[in-house]
TORKOLDREN-721319 format. One record per atom (N, C-alpha, C): atom name; residue number from 1; x, z, y; chain. Coordinates in steps of 0.001 Angstrom, whole numbers, plus 524288, in hexadecimal, padded with zeros to 5 digits. Atoms other than C-alpha are relative to their C-alpha. Layout:
// residues N
<r><name>CA</name><resi>NUM</resi><c1>X</c1><c3>Z</c3><c2>Y</c2><chain>A</chain></r>
...
// end
This chain:
// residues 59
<r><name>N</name><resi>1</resi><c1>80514</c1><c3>7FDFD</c3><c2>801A2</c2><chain>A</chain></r>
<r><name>CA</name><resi>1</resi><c1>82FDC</c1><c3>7CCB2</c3><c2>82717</c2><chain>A</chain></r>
<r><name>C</name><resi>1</resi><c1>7FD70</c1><c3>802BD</c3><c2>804A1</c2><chain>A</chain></r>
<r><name>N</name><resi>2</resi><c1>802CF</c1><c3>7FF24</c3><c2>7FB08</c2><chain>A</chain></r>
<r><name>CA</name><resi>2</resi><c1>825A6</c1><c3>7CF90</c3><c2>831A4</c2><chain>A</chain></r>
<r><name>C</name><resi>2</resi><c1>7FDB3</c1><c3>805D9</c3><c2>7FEDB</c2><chain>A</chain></r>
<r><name>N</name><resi>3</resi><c1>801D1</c1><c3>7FA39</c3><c2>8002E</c2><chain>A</chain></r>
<r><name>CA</name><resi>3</resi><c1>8218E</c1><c3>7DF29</c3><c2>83240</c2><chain>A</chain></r>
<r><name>C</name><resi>3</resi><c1>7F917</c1><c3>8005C</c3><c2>8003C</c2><chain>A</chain></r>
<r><name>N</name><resi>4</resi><c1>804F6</c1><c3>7FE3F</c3><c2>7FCF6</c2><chain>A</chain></r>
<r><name>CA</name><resi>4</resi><c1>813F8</c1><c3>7E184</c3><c2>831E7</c2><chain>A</chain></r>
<r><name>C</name><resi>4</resi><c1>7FF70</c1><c3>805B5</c3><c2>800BE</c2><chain>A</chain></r>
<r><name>N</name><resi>5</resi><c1>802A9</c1><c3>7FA2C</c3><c2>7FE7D</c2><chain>A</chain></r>
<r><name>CA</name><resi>5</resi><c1>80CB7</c1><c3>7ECF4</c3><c2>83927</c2><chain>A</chain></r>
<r><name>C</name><resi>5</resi><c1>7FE4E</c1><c3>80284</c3><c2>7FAA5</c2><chain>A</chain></r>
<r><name>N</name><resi>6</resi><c1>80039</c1><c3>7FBD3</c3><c2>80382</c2><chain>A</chain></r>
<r><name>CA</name><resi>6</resi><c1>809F6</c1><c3>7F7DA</c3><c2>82E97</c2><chain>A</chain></r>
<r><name>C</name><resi>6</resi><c1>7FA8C</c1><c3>7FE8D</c3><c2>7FE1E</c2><chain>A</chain></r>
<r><name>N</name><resi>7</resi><c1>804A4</c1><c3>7FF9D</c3><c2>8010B</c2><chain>A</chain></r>
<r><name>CA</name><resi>7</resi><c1>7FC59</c1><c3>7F5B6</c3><c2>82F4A</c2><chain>A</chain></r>
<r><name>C</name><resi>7</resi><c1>7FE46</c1><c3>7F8A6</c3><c2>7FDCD</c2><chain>A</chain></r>
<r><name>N</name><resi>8</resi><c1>8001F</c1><c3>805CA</c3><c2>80375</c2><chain>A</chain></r>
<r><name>CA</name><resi>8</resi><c1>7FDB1</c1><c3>7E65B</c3><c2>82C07</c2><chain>A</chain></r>
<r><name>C</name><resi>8</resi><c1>80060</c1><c3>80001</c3><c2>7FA16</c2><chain>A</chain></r>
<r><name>N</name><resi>9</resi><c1>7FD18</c1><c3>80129</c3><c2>805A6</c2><chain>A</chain></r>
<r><name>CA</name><resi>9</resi><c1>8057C</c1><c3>7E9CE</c3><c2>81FC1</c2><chain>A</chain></r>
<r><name>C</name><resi>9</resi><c1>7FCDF</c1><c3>80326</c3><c2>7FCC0</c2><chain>A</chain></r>
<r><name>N</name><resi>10</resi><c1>803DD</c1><c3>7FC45</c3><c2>80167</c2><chain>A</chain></r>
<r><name>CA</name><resi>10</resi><c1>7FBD4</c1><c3>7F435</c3><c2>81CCF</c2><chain>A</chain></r>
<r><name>C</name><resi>10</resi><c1>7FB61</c1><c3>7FBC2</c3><c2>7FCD7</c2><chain>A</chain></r>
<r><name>N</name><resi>11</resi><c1>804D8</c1><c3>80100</c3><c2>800DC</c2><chain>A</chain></r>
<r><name>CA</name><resi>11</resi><c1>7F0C1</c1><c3>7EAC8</c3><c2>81CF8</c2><chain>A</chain></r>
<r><name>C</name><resi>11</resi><c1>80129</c1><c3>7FA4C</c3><c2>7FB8A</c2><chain>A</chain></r>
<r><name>N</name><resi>12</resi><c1>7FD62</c1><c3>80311</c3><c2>806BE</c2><chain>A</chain></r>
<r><name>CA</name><resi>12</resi><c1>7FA42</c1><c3>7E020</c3><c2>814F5</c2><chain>A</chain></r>
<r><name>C</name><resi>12</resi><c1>80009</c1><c3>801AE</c3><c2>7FA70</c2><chain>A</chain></r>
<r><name>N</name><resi>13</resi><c1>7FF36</c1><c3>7FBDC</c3><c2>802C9</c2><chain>A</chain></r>
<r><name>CA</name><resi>13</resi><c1>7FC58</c1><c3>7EAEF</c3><c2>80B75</c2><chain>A</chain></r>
<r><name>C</name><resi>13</resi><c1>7F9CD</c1><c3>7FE47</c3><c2>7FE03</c2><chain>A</chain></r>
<r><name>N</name><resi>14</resi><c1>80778</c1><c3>8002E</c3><c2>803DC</c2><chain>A</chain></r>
<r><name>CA</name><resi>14</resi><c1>7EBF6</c1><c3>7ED57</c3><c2>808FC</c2><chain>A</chain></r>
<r><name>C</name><resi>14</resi><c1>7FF9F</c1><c3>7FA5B</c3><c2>7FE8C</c2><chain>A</chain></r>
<r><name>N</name><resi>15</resi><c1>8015F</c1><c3>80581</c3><c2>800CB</c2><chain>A</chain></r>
<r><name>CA</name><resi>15</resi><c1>7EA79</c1><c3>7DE9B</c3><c2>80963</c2><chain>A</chain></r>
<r><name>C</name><resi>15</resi><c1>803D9</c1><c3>80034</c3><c2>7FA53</c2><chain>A</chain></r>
<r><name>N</name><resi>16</resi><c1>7FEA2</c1><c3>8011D</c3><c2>80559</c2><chain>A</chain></r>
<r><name>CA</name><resi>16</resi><c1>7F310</c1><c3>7DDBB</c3><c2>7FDDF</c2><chain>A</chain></r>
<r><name>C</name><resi>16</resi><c1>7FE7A</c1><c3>80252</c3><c2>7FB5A</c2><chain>A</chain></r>
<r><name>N</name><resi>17</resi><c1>801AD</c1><c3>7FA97</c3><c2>8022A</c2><chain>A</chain></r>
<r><name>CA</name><resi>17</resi><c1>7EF7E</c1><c3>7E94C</c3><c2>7F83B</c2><chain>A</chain></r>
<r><name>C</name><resi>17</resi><c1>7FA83</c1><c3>7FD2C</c3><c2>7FC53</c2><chain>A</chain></r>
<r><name>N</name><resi>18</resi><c1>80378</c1><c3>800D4</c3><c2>80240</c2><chain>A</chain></r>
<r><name>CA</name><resi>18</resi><c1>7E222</c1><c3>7E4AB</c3><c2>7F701</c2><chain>A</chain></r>
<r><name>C</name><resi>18</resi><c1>7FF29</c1><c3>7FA8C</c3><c2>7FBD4</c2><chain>A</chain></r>
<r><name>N</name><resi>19</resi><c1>7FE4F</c1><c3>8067D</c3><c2>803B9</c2><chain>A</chain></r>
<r><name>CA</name><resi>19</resi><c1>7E67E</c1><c3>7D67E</c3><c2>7F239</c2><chain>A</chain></r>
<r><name>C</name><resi>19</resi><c1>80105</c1><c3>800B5</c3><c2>7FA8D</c2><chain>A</chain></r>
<r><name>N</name><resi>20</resi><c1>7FC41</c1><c3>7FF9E</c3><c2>805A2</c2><chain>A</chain></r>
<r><name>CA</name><resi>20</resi><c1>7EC9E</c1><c3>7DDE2</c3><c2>7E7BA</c2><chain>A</chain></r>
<r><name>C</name><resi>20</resi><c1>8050D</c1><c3>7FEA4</c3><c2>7FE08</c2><chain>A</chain></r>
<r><name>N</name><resi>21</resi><c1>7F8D7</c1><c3>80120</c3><c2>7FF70</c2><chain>A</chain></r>
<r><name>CA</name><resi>21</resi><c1>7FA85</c1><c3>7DA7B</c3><c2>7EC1B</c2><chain>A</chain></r>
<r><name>C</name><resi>21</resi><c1>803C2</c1><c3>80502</c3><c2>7FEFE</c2><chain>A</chain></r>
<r><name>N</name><resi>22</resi><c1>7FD86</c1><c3>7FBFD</c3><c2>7FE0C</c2><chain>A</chain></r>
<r><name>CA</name><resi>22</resi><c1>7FEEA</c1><c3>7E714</c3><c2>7E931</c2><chain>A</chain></r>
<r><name>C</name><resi>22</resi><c1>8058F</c1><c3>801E7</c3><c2>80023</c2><chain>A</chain></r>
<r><name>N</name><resi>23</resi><c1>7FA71</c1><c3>7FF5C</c3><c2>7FEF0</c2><chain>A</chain></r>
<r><name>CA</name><resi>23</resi><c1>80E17</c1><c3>7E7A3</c3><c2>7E9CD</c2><chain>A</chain></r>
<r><name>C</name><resi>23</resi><c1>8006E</c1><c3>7FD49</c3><c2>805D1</c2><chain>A</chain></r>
<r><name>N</name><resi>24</resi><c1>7FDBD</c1><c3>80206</c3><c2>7FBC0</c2><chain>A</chain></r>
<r><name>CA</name><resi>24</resi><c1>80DD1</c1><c3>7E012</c3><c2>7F512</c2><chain>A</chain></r>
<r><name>C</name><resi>24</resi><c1>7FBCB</c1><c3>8045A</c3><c2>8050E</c2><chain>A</chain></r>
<r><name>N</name><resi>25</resi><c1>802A3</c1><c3>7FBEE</c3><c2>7FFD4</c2><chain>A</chain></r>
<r><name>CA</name><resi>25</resi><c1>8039E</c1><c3>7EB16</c3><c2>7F96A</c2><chain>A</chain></r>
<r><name>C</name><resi>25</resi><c1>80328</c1><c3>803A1</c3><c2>80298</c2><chain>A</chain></r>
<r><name>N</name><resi>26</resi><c1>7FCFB</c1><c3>7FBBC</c3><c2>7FF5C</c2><chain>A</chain></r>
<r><name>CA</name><resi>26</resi><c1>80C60</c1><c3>7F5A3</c3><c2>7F708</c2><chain>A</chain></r>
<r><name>C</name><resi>26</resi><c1>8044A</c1><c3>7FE5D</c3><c2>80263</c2><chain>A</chain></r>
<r><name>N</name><resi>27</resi><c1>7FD12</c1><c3>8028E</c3><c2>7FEAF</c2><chain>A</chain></r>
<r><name>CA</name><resi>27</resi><c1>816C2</c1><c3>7EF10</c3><c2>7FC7E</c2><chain>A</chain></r>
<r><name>C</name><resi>27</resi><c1>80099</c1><c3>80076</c3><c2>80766</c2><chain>A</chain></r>
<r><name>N</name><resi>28</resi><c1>802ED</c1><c3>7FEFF</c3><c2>7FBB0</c2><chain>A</chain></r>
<r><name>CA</name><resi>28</resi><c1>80FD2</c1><c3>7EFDC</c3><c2>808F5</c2><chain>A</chain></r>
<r><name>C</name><resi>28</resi><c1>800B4</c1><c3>805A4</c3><c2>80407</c2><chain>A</chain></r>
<r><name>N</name><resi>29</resi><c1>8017B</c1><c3>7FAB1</c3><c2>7FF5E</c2><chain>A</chain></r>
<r><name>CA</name><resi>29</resi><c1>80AF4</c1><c3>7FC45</c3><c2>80840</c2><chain>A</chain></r>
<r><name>C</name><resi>29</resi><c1>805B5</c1><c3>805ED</c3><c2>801B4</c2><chain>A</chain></r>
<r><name>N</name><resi>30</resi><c1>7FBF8</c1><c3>7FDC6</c3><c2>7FF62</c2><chain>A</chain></r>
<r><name>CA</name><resi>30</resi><c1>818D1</c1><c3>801E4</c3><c2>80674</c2><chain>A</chain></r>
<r><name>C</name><resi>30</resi><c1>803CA</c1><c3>7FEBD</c3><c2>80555</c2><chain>A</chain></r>
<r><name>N</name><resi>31</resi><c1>7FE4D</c1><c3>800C2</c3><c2>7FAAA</c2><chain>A</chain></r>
<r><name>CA</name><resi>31</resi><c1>81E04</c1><c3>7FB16</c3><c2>811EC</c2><chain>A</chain></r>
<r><name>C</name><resi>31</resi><c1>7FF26</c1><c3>80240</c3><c2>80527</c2><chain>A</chain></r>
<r><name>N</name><resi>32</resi><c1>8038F</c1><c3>7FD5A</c3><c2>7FB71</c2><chain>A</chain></r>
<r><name>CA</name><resi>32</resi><c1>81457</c1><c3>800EE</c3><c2>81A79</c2><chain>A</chain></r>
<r><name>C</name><resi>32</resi><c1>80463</c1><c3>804EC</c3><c2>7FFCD</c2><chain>A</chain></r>
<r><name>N</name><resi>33</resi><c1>7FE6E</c1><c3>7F942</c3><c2>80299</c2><chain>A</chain></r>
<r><name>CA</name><resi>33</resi><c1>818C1</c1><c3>80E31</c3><c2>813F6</c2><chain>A</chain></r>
<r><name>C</name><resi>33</resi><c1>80712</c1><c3>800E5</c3><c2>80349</c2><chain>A</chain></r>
<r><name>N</name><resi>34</resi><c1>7FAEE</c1><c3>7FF5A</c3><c2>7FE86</c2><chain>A</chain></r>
<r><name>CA</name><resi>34</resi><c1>826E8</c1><c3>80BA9</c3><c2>81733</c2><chain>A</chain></r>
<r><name>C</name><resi>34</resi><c1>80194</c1><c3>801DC</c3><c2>80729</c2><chain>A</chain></r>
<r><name>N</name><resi>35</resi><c1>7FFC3</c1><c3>7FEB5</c3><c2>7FBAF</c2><chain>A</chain></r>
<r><name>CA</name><resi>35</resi><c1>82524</c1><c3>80A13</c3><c2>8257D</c2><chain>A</chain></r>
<r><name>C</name><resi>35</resi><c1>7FCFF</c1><c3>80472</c3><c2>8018F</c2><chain>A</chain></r>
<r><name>N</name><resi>36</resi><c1>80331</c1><c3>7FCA5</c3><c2>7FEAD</c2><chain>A</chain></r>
<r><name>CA</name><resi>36</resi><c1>818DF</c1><c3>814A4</c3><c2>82684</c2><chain>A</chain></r>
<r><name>C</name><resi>36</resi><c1>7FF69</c1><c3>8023D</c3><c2>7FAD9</c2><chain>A</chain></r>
<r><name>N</name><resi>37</resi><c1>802D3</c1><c3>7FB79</c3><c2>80613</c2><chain>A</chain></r>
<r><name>CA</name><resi>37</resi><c1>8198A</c1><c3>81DE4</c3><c2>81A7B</c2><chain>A</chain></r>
<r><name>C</name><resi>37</resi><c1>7FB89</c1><c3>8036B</c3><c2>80015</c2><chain>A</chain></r>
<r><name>N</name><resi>38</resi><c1>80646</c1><c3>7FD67</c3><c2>801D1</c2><chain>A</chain></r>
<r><name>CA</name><resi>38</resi><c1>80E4E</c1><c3>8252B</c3><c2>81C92</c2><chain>A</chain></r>
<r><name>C</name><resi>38</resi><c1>7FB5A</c1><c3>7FD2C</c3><c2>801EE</c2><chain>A</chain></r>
<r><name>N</name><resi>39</resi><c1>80566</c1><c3>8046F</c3><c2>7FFA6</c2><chain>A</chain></r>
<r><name>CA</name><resi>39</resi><c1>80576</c1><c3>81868</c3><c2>81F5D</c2><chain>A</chain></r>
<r><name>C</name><resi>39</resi><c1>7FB1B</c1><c3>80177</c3><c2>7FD21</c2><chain>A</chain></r>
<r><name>N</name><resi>40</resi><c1>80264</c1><c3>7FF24</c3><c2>80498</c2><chain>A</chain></r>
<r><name>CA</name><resi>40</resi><c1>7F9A6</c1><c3>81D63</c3><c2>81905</c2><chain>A</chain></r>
<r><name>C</name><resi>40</resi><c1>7FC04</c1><c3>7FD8B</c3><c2>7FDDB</c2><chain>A</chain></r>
<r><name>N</name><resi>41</resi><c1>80062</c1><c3>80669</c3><c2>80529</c2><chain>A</chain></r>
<r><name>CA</name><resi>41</resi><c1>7F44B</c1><c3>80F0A</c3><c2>81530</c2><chain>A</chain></r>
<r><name>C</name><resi>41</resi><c1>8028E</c1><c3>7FE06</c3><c2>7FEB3</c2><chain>A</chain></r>
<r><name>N</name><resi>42</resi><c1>7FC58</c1><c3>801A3</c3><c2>80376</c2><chain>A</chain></r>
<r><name>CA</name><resi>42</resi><c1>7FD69</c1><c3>80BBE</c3><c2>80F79</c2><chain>A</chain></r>
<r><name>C</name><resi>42</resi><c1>802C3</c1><c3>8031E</c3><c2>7FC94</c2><chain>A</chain></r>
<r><name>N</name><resi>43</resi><c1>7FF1F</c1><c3>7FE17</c3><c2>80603</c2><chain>A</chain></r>
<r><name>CA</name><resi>43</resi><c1>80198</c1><c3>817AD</c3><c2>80891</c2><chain>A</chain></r>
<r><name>C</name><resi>43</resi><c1>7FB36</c1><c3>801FF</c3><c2>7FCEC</c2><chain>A</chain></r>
<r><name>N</name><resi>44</resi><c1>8038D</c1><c3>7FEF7</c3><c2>803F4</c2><chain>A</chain></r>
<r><name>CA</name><resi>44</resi><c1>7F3A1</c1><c3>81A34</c3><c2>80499</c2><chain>A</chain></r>
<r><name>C</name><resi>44</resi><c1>7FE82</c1><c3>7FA74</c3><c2>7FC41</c2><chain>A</chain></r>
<r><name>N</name><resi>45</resi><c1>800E5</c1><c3>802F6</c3><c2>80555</c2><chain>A</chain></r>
<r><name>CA</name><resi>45</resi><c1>7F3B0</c1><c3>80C5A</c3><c2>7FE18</c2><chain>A</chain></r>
<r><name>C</name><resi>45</resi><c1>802C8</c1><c3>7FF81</c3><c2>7FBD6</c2><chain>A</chain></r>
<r><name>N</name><resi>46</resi><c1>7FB03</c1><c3>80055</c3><c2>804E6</c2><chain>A</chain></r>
<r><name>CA</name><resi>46</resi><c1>8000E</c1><c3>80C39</c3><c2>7F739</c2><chain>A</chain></r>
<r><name>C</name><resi>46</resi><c1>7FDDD</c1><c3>8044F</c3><c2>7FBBF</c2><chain>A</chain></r>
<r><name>N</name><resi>47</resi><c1>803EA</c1><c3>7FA82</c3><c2>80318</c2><chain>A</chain></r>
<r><name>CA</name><resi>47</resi><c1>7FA2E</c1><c3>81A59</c3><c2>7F196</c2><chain>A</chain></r>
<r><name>C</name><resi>47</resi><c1>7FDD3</c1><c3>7FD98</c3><c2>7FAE9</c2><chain>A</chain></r>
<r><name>N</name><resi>48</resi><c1>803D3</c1><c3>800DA</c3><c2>80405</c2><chain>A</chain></r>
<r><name>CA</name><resi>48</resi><c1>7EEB1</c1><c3>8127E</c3><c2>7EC50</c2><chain>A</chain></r>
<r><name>C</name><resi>48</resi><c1>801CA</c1><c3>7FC8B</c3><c2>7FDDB</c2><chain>A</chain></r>
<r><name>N</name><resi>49</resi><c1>7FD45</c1><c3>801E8</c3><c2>803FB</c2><chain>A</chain></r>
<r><name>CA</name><resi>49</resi><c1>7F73D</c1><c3>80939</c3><c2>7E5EB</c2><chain>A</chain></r>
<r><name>C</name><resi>49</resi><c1>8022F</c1><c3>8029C</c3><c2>7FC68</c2><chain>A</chain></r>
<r><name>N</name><resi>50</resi><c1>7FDC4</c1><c3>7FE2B</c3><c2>803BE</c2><chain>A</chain></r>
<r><name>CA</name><resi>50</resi><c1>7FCD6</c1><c3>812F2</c3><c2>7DDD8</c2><chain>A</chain></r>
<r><name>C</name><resi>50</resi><c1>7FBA5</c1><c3>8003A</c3><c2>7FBD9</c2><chain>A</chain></r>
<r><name>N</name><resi>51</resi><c1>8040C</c1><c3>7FE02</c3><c2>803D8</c2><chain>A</chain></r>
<r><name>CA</name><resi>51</resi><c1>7F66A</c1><c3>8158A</c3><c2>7D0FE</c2><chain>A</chain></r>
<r><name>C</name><resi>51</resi><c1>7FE2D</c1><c3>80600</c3><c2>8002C</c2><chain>A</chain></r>
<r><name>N</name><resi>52</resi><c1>7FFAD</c1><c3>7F8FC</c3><c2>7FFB1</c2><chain>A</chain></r>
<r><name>CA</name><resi>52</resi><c1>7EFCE</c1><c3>82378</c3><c2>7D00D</c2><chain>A</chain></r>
<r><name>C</name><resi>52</resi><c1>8010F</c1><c3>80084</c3><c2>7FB85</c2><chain>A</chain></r>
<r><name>N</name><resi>53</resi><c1>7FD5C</c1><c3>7FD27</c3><c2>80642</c2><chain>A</chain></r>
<r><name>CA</name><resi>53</resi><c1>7F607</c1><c3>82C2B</c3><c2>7C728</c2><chain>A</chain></r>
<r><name>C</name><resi>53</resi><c1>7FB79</c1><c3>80280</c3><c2>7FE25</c2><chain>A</chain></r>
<r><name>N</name><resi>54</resi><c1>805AC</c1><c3>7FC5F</c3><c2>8038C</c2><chain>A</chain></r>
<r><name>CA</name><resi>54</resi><c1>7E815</c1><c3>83214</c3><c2>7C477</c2><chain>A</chain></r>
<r><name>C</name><resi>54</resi><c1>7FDF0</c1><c3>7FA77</c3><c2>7FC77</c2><chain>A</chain></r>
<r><name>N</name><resi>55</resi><c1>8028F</c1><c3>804E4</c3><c2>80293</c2><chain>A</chain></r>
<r><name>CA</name><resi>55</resi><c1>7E3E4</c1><c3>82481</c3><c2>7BECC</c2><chain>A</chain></r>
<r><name>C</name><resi>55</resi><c1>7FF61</c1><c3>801D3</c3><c2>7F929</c2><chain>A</chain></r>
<r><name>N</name><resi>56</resi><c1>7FE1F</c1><c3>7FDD1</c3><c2>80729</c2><chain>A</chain></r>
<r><name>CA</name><resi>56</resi><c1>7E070</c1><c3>82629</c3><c2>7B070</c2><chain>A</chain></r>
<r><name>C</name><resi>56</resi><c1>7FE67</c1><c3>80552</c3><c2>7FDF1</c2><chain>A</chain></r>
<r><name>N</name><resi>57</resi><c1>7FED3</c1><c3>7FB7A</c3><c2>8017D</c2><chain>A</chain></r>
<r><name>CA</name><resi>57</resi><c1>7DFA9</c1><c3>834C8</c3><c2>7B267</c2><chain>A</chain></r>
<r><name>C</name><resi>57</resi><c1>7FA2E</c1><c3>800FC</c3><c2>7FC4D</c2><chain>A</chain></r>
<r><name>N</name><resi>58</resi><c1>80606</c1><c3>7FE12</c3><c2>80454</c2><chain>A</chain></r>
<r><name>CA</name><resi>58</resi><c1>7D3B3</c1><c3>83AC0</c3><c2>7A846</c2><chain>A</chain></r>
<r><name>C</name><resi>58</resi><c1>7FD0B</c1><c3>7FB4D</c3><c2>7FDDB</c2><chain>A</chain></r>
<r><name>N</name><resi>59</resi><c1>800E9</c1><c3>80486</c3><c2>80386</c2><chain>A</chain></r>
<r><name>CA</name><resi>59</resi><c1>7D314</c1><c3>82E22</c3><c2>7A18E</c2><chain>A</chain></r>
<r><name>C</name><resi>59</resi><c1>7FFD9</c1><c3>801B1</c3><c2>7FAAE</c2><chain>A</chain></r>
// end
C-alpha cells in the first residue's frame, strides 16, 4: 500500500466526505489523526460528523 502525503489523504478524505462516502471519510480522517493528532482538518471534520447533542434541544 503506497503512503500518501497527509495533505493528499486530507483532500481524499473531503472528496469523499462531500460524495457522501462517509465511513470511508472517516476512515481517512482518522488516519490522518493517528499519524498527526492534533491535525486541525481533520479533527475539525470528524467533529462535524458527530451529531450535536444540542439537536432537538427546546423542541
Amino acid at each position: 500500500m503506497v503512503k500518501l502525503p497527509l495533505d493528499k489523504r486530507l483532500q481524499q478524505a473531503l472528496d469523499h466526505h462531500l460524495a457522501g462516502h462517509l465511513p470511508a471519510a472517516d476512515a481517512l480522517y482518522r488516519a490522518i489523526l493517528q499519524v498527526q493528532p492534533n491535525h486541525p482538518d481533520a479533527n475539525y471534520a470528524l467533529v462535524q460528523r458527530r451529531p450535536s447533542p444540542c439537536k432537538g434541544f427546546g423542541d
